[in-house]
C-alpha positions in Angstrom: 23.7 -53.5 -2.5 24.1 -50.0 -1.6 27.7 -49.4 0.0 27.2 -48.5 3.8 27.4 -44.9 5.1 30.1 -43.3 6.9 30.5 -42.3 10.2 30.3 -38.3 10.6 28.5 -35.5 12.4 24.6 -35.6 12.0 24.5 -39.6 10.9 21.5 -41.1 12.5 23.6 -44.4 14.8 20.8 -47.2 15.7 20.4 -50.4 16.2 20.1 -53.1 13.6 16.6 -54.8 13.3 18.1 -58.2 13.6 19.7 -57.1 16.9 16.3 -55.6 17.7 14.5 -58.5 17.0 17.1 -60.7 18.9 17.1 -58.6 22.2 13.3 -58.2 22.7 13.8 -62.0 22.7 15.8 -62.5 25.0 14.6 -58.9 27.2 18.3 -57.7 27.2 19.8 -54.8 26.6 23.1 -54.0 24.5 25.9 -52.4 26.2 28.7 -50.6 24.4 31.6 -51.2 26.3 29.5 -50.0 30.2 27.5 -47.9 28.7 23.7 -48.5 27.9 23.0 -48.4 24.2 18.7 -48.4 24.2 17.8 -46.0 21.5 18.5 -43.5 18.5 21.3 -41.0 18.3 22.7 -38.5 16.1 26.1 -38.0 16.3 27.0 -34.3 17.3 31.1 -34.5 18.0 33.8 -36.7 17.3 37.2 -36.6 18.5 40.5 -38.8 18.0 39.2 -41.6 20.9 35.4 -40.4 21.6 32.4 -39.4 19.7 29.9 -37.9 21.7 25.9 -38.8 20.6 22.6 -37.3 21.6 19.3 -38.8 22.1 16.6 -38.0 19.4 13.7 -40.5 20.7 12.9 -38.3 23.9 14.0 -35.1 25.0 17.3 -34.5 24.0 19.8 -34.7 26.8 23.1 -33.9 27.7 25.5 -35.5 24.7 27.0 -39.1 25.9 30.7 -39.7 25.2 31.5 -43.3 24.0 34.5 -45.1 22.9 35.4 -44.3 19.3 36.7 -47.6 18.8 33.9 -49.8 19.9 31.1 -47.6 18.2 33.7 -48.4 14.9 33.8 -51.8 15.5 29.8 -52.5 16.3 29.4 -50.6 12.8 32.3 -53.3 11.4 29.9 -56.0 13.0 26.9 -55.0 11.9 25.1 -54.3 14.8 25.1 -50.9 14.8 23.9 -48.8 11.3 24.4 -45.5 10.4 21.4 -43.7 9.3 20.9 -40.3 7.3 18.6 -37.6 9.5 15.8 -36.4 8.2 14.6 -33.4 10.2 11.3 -31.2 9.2 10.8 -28.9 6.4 11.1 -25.7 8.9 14.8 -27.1 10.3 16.4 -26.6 6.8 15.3 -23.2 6.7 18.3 -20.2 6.5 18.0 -17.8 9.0 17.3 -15.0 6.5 13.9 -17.0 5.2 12.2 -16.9 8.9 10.1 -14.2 9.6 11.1 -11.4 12.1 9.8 -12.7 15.4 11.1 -16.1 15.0 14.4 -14.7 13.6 14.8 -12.6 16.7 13.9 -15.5 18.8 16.3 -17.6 17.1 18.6 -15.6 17.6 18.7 -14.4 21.5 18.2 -18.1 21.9 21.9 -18.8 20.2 23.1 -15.5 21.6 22.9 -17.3 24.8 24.5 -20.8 24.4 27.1 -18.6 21.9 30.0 -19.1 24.3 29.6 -23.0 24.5 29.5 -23.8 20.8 32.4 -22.0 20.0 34.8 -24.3 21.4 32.4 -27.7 21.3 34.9 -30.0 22.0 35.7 -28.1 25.5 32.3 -27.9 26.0 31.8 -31.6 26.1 35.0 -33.0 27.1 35.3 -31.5 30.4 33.1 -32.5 33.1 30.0 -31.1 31.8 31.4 -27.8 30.7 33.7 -27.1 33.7 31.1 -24.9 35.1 30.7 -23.2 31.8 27.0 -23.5 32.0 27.0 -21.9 35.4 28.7 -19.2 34.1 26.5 -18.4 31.6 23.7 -19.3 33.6 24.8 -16.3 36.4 25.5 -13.6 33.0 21.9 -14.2 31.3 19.7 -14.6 34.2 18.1 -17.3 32.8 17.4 -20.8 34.1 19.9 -23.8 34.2 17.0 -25.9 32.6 16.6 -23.5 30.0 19.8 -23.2 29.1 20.7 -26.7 29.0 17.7 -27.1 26.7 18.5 -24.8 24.2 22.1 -26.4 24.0 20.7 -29.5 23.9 18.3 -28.5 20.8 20.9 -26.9 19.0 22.8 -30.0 18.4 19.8 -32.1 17.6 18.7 -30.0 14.7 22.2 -30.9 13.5 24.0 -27.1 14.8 21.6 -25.0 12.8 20.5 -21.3 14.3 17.6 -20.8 12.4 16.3 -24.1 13.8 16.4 -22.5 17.5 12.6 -20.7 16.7 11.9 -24.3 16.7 9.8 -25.7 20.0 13.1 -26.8 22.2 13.1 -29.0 25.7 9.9 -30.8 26.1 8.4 -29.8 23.4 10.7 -30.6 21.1 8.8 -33.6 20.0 5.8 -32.8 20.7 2.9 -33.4 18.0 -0.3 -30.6 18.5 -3.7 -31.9 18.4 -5.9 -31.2 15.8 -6.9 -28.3 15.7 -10.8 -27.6 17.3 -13.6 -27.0 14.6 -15.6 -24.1 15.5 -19.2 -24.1 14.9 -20.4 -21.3 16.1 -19.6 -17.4 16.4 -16.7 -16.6 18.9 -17.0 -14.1 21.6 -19.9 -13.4 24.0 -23.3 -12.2 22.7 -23.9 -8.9 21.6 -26.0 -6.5 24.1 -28.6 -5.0 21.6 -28.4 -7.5 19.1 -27.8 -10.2 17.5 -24.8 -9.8 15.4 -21.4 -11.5 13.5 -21.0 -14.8 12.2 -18.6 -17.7 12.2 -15.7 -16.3 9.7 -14.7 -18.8 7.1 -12.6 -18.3 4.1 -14.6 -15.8 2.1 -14.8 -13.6 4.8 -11.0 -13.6 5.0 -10.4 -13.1 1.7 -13.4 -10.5 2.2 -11.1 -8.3 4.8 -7.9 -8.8 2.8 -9.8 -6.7 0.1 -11.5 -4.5 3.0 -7.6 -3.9 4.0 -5.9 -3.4 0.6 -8.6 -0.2 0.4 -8.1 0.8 3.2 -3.8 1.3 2.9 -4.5 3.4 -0.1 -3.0 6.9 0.2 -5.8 9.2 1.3 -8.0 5.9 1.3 -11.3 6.1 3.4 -11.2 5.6 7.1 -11.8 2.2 8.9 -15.6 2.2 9.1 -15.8 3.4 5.3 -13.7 0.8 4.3 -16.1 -1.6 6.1 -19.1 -0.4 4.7 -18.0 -0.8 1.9 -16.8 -4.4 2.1 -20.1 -5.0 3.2 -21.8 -3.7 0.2 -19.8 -5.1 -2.2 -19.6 -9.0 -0.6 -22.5 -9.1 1.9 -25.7 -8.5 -0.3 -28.9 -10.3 -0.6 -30.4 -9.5 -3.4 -28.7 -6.4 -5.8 -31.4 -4.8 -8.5 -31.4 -1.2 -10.7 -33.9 1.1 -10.7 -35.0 2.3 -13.8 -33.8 5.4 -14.8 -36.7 7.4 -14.1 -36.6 5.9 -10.4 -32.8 6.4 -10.4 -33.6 10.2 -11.6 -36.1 10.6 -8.3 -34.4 8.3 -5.4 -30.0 9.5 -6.7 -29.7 5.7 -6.8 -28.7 3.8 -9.4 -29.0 0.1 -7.6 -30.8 -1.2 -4.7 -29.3 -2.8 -2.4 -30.7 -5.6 0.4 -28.0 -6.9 2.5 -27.8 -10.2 4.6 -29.0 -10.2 7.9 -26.4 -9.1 10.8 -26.2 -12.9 11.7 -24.9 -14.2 8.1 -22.5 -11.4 7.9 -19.4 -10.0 10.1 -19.7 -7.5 12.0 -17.8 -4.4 12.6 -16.1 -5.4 15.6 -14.8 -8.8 14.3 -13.5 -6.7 11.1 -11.8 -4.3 13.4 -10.2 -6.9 15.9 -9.0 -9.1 12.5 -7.4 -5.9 11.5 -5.6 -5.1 14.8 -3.8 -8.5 14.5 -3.0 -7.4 11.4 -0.7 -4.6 12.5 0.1 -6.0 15.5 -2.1 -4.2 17.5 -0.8 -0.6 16.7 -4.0 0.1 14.1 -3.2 3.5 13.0 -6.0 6.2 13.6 -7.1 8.0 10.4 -9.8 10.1 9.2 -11.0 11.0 6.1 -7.4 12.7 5.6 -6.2 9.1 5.9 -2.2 9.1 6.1 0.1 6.7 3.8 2.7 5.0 5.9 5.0 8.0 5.2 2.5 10.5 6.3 1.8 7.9 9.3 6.1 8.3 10.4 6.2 12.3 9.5 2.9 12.9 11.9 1.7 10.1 14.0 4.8 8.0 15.3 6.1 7.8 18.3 9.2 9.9 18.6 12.4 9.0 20.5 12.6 13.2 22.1 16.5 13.0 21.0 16.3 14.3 17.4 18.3 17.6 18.6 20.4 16.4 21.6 23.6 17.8 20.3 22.6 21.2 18.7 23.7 23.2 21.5 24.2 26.8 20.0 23.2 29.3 17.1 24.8 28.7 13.8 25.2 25.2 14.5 22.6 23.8 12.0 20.4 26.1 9.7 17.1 25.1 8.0 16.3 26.5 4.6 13.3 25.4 2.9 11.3 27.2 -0.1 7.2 27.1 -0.7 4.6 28.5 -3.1 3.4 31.2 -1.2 -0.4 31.5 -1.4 -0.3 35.5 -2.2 -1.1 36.4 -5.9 1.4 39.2 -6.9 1.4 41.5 -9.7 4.2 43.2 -11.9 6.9 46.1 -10.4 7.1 47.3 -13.9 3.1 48.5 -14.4 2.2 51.3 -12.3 -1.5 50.3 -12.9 -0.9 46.9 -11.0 -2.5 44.7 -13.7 -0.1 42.8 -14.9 -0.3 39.3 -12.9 2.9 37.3 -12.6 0.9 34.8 -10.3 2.7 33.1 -6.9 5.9 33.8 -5.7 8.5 31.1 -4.3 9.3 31.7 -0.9 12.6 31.1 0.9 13.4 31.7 4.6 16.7 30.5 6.5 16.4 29.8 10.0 18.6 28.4 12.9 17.4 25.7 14.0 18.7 26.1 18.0 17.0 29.5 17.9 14.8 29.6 15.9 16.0 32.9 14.4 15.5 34.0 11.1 18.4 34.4 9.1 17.5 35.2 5.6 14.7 35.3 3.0 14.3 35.8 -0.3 11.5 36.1 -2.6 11.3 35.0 -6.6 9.3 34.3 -9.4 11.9 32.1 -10.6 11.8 28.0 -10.4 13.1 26.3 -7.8 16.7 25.9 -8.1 20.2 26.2 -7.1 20.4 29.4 -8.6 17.3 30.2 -6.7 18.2 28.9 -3.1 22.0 30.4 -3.4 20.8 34.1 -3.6 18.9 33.0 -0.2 22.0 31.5 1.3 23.5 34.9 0.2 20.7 36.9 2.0 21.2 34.9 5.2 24.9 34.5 5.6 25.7 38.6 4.3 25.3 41.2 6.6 22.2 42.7 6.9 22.4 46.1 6.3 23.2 46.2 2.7 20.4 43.8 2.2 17.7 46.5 3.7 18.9 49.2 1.8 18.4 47.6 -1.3 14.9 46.7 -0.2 14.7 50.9 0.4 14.4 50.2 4.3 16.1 52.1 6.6 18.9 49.9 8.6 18.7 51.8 11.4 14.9 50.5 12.2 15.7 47.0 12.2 17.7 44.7 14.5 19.1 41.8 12.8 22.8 41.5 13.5 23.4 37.5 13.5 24.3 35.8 10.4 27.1 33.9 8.8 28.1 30.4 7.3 26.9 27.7 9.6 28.5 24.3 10.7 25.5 22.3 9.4 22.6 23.6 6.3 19.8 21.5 6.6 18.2 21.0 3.1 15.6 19.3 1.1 17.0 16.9 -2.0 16.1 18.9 -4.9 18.5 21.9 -5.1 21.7 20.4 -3.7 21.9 17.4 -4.6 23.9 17.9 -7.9 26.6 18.7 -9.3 26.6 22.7 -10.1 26.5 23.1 -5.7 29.7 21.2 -5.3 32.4 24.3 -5.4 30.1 26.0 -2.7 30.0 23.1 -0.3 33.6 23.0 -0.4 34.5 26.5 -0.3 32.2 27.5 2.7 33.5 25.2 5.0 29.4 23.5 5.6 28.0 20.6 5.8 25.3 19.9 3.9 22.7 17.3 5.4 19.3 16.8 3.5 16.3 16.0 4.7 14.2 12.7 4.1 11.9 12.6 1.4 8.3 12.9 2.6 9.4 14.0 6.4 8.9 17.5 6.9 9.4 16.7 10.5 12.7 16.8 9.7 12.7 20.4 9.6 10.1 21.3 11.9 10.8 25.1 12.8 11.3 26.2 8.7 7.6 24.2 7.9 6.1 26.2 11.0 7.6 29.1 10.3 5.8 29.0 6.9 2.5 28.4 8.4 2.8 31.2 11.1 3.9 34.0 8.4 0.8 32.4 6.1 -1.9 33.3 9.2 -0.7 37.2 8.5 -2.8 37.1 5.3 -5.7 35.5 6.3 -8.8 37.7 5.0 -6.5 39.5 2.5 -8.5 38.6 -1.1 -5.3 38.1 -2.7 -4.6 35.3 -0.8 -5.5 32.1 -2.3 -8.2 30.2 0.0 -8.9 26.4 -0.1 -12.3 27.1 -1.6 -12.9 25.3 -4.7 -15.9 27.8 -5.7 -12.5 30.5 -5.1 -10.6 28.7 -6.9 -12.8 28.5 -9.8 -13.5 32.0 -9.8 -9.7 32.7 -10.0 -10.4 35.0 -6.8 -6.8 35.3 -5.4 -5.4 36.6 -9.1 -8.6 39.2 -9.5 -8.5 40.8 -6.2 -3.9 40.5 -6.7 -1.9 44.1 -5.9 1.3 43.0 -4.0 4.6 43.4 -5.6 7.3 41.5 -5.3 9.3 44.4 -3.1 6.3 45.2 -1.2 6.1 41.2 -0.3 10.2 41.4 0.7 9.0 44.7 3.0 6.5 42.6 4.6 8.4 39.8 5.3 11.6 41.9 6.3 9.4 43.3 9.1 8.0 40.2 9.8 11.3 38.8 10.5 12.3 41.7 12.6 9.7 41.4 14.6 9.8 37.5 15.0 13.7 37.8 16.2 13.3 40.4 18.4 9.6 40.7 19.5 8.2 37.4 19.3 8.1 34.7 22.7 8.3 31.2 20.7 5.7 29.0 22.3 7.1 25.7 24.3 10.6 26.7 23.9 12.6 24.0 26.1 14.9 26.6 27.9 18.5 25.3 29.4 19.1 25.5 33.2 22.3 27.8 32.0 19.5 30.0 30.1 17.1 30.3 33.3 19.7 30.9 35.7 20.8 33.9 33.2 17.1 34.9 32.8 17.0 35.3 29.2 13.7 35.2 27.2 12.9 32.5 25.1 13.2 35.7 21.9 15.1 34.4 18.9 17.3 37.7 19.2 18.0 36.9 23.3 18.6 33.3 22.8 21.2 34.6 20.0 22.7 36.9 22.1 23.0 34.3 25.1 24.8 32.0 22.5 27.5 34.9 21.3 28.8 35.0 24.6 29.1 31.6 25.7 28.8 28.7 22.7 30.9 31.0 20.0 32.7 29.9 17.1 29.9 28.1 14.6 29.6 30.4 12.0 32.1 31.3 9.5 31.9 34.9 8.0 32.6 36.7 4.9 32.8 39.7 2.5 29.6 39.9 0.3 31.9 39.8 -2.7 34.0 36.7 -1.3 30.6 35.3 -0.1 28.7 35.8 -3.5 31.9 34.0 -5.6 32.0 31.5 -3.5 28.0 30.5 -4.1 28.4 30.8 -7.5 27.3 27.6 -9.7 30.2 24.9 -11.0 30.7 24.0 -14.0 33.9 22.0 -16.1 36.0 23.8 -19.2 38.3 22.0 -20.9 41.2 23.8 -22.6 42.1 23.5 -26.3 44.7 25.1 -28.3 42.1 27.2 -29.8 40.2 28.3 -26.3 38.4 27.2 -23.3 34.9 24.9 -24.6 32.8 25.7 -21.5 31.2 21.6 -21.8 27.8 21.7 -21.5 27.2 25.0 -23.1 28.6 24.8 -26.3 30.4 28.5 -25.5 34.3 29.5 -26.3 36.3 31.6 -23.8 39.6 32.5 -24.0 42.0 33.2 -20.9 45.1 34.7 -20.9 46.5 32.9 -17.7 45.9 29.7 -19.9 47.7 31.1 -22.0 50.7 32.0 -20.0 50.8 28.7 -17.9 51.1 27.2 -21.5 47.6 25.0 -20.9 46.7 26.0 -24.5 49.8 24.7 -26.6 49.0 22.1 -28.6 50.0 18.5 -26.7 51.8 15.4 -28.0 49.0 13.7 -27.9 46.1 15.3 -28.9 43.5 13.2 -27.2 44.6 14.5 -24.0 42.8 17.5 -22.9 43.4 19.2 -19.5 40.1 20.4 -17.7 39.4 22.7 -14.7 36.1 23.3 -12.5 34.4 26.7 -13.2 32.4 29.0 -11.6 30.1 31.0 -13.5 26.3 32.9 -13.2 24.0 31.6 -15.2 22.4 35.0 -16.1 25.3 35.9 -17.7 27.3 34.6 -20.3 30.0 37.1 -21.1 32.9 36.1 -18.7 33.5 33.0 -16.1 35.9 32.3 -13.7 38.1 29.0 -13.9 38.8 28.0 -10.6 43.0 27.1 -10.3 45.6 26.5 -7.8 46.3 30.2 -8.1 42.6 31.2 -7.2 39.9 32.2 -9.9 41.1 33.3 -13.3 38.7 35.0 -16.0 38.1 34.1 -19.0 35.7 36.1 -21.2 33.0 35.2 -24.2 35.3 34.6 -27.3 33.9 37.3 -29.8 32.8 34.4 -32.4 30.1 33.9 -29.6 29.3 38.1 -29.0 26.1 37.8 -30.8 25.2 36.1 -27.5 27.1 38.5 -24.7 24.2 39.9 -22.2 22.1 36.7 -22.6 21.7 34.0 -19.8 23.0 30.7 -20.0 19.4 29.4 -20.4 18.5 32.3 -23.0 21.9 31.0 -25.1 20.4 27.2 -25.1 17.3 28.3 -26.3 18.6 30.4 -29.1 21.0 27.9 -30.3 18.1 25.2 -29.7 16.3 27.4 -32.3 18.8 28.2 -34.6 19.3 24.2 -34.6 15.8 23.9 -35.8 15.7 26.8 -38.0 19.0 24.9 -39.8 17.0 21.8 -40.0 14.2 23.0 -41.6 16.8 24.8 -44.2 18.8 21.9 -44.8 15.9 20.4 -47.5 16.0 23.6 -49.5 20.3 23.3 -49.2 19.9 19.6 -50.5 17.9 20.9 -53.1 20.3 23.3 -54.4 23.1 20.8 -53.6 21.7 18.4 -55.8 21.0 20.6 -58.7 24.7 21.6 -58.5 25.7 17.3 -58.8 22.7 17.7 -61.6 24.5 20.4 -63.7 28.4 19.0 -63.2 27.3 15.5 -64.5 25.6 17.3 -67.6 28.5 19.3 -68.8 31.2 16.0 -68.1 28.7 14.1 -69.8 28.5 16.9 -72.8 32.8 17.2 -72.7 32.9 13.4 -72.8 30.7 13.3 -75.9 32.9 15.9 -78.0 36.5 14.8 -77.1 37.9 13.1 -80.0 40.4 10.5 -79.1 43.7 11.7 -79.3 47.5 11.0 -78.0 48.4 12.4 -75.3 51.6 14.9 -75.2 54.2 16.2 -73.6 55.0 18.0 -71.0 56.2 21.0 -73.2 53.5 20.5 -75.3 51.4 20.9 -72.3 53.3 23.9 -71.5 53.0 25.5 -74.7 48.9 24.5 -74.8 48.6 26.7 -71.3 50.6 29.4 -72.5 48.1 30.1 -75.7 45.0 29.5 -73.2 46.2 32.0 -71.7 45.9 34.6 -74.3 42.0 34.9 -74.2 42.6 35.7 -70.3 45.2 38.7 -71.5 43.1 39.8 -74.9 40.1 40.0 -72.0 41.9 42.0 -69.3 43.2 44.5 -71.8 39.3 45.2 -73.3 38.1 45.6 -69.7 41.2 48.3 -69.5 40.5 50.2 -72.4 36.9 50.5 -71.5 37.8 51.3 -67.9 40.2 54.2 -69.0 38.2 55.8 -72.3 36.8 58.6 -70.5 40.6 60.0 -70.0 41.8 59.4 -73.8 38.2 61.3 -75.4 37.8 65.3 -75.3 35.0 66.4 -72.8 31.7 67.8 -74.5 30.9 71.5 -73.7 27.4 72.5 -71.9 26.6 75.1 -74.5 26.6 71.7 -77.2 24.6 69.8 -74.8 21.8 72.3 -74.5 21.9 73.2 -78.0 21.1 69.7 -78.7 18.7 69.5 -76.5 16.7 72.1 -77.6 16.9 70.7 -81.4 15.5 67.6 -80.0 13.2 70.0 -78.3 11.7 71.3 -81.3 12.1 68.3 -83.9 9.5 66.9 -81.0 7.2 69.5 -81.7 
């Protein structure tokens, strides 16, 4: 016999079946103390001298308090039991398993009752919640009965939150009927004809597919995607022509479908797929958007996105592209060397919309790429014409500086060579979500805009695959890259200072003031009463301070520029006394480093005391003028070139082993066996080694000094013998 359970919160009290049996007898009813004892409870509180039960045959209501004592001793005398709850599958769910609705309705439904439950036993002991429920009744607005029924269910699916998506008050217990069999196609009849068919499973699974096509990125549009759900699970009869028949109709099979009644139709596809995203079916064409594409261009927008930009320099928008221009070489006066597209950078403040910098290269995107166009946008502007060969004096573009906020995609900041120039310019750096260009909406327009200025040039590249093919753009390509920079210098002037930007949300203070929705105006309007976001600079402090990071660590030897595999050498290193060699030798100090990486030959350590130089070491001068990335590649090859050398070194190596083991093996064979001496002896041995040594070095002096000991030979005996020879010849 199984020992009985124990009374505790969520045990199932009843009573027995003997008592049962006994009481429908005699048609009484049980009494606990004077209180009616009829049916099933759960047991939802207990307390030193109460325990407080709920009803689980009917609706639940309000919790009844009985004596502690006398429920006890009914258990004792067996005419109470207490019973293990068994609730539903769905009530032993966690809330994190539920799916979104019914976690939401779970929980505003507990939000609600939130105050009672958290002190239960108040709730309960006094006087039906001493006018707690009115309370919250008044705050929530919603109806006593309501929220005396979601109390009520929360205790009888045993004080769970997840179970509150459950049916609660009257339909807590309430069975559904079975569900109606449809025979027949829903919906009222179609006006021209006859069409659609009852859906059963196939034709779900059918729409499933339809739907899985659909959500492709750049998938085909609704009524493609239905067409061809129809073709593929909808056909009669499916036969191939013969390729001669194929050759004459373009059709490889022949296809009969079913008729419109014994397959769905487009509006019961459609309907089944609005239900499927919840009513909000996105609208696409043929240039279908993924659901990325879908948030960038076709979702609802909130109209706060730039609330709190209030003023220029606040937040600037830098962005690069492939510009669509062919270009050709500076260097060939013929203009027929093609270097292909140019990359594209402009800078422009994002309150304004003025353009602050640009810069044009041939050069991967990078950060050594987009930190010469931070340097063109935060640098005054006159230097920066001149050295385009345009005269300062034509243009007007006076605002500049460090902004508060750069606004930036993830590729070129988003390591660790940008750190030292985030933290030296005093800006924030915020990127950009992959795949929203609506993130930076003025720098993606102001792309397209300066693009429209080229339409009908030929050396702009067209979408045209025939142009494409013909390599059109790169045969008809003249611009240079400094011609480019002229065109967009002039393009810029005239955007700032000419240019009315379309749908320009003017503040009240700005049409009071009556200034002109101009880049250059709105500027100017901002100068004089939102000051103070931009930071400015020398170009030289400016250009240091955008230089690349890098880590050195400093040896007794030198600075290892890590990374590189260069040596530098410092002399404030030096001095400071970074270089002596350490106690412990597995402790090396390092520093951050600033450096350019077209140019090897000195870098700048970056100290407490400022930036110290440290130039190339001269074991490395084979590689002073090079760039960082021409250094890799040499030693890259050099590597390889020592590889492929290191078989003909073995070779040789081994030869050498080859020849040492011969002549041991030679000795070995020739010594006789002997005792060994000495150490005089030994002495005496080295001294007469020594001999052949001296004997040696005298012969090589004798020979050396002979011309200084023998008497010189006259000319007149030289040609006298010569002409003896002469004639013995003859």
């Amino acid at each position: 016999m199984t020992e009985p359970l124990k009374l505790a919160i969520n045990r199932v009290l009843g009573l027995s079946e003997a008592l049962q049996a006994a009481l429908l007898e005699d048609d009484r009813s049980y009494y606990v103390g004077d209180q009616k004892f009829d049916e099933d409870y759960l047991v939802v509180h207990i307390t030193q001298f109460d325990i407080f039960l709920i009803n689980i045959d009917k609706t639940p209501r309000f919790p009844q308090r009985f004596s502690y004592s006398l429920i006890f001793d009914a258990i004792q005398r067996s005419e109470i039991e207490v019973l293990e709850m068994q609730w539903e599958p769905q009530v032993y769910l966690p809330l994190e398993g539920l799916a979104e609705k019914k976690r939401l309705k779970a929980l505003s439904r507990f939000d609600i009752i939130a105050p009672l439950v958290r002190d239960l036993n108040d709730t309960l002991c006094n006087s039906y919640g001493d006018e707690l429920f009115q309370k919250i009744i008044t705050a929530t607005g919603r109806s006593k009965q309501y929220v005396y029924d979601t109390f009520n269910a929360y205790l009888y699916y045993g004080q769970r939150i997840a179970a509150l998506a459950l049916p609660i008050g009257r339909c807590i217990n309430h069975i559904p009927k079975v569900v109606r069999r449809i025979w027949v196609k829903q919906g009222r009849p179609n006006e021209k004809a006859a069409r659609g068919k009852k859906l059963n499973e196939y034709d779900y699974e059918s729409f499933l597919k339809a739907k899985r096509l659909y959500s492709r990125r750049n998938g085909p549009t609704l009524t493609a995607a239905f067409k061809q759900m129809t073709r593929k699970y909808y056909f009669a009869t499916r036969t191939r022509n013969d390729t001669r028949l194929a050759r004459q109709t373009g059709r490889t099979y022949k296809v009969k479908l079913l008729p419109p009644t014994e397959r769905p139709s487009y509006n019961q596809f459609y309907y089944w797929m609005q239900k499927q995203y919840d009513g909000k079916l996105p609208k696409r064409d043929k240039s279908q958007k993924n659901p990325t594409e879908f948030r960038k261009d076709l979702a609802g927008r909130t109209g706060d996105a730039d609330i709190n930009i209030i003023s220029f320099g606040q937040v600037f928008e830098i962005d690069e592209t492939p510009f669509d221009t062919e270009l050709v070489s500076v260097f060939d006066k013929s203009r027929s060397t093609r270097i292909g597209k140019a990359t594209l950078y402009f800078v422009i403040d994002k309150f304004t919309k003025y353009i602050v910098g640009l810069y044009i290269t041939t050069e991967s995107p990078s950060y050594k790429t987009v930190r010469q166009a931070l340097f063109n946008a935060c640098r005054d502007k006159t230097q920066f014409l001149e050295e385009l060969g345009l005269n300062p004096q034509a243009f007007r573009w006076s605002f500049s500086g460090v902004p508060l906020i750069l606004l930036v995609d993830n590729a070129e900041f988003r390591n660790r060579i940008s750190e030292g120039a985030l933290t030296d310019l005093q800006t924030i750096v915020k990127f950009a979500r992959a795949g929203r260009g609506d993130d930076k909406p003025n720098i993606e327009q102001l792309f397209n805009v300066f693009r429209e200025y080229f339409q009908g040039q030929s050396s702009l590249q067209s979408k045209s695959l025939a142009d494409i093919a013909k390599q059109l753009a790169r045969r008809h390509a003249s611009l240079t890259i400094r011609e480019l920079y002229i065109i967009a210098a002039v393009y810029a002037n005239y955007h700032n200072n000419a240019r009315l930007i379309p749908n320009y949300q003017m503040e009240r203070a700005m049409i009071q003031d009556n200034v002109k929705p101009i880049p250059a105006e709105l500027c100017k309007w901002c100068s004089m009463y939102r000051p103070g976001f931009t930071v400015h600079y020398s170009d030289a402090e400016l250009y240091l301070k955008l230089l690349e990071q890098g880590q050195v660590s400093i040896h007794q030897q030198g600075i290892h520029f890590l990374g590189t595999g260069l040596w530098y050498n410092c002399e404030w290193t030096l001095e400071q006394g970074f270089q002596d060699q350490r106690t412990s030798r597995n402790k090396v100090q390092s520093f951050p480093c600033r450096y350019n990486a077209n140019f090897v030959d000195f870098i700048f350590i970056d100290t407490d005391a400022g930036l110290k130089v440290a130039t190339l070491d001269h074991k490395f001068r084979a590689f002073s003028g090079l760039s960082f990335h021409e250094v890799k590649a040499q030693l890259q090859q050099q590597s390889h070139e020592a590889d492929e050398w290191s078989d003909v070194q073995l070779e040789s190596q081994l030869g050498v082993y080859q020849l040492m083991e011969d002549i041991f093996k030679h000795a070995q064979n020739e010594k006789a066996v002997s005792a060994i001496p000495d150490l005089a002896k030994i002495n005496d041995n080295r001294q007469f080694e020594s001999l052949l040594n001296r004997f040696s070095d005298v012969n090589r002096l004798i020979q050396s000094s002979a011309q200084y000991f023998l008497p010189p030979s006259t000319p007149e005996q030289d040609d006298d013998t010569s002409n003896d020879e002469f004639y013995e010849d003859d």
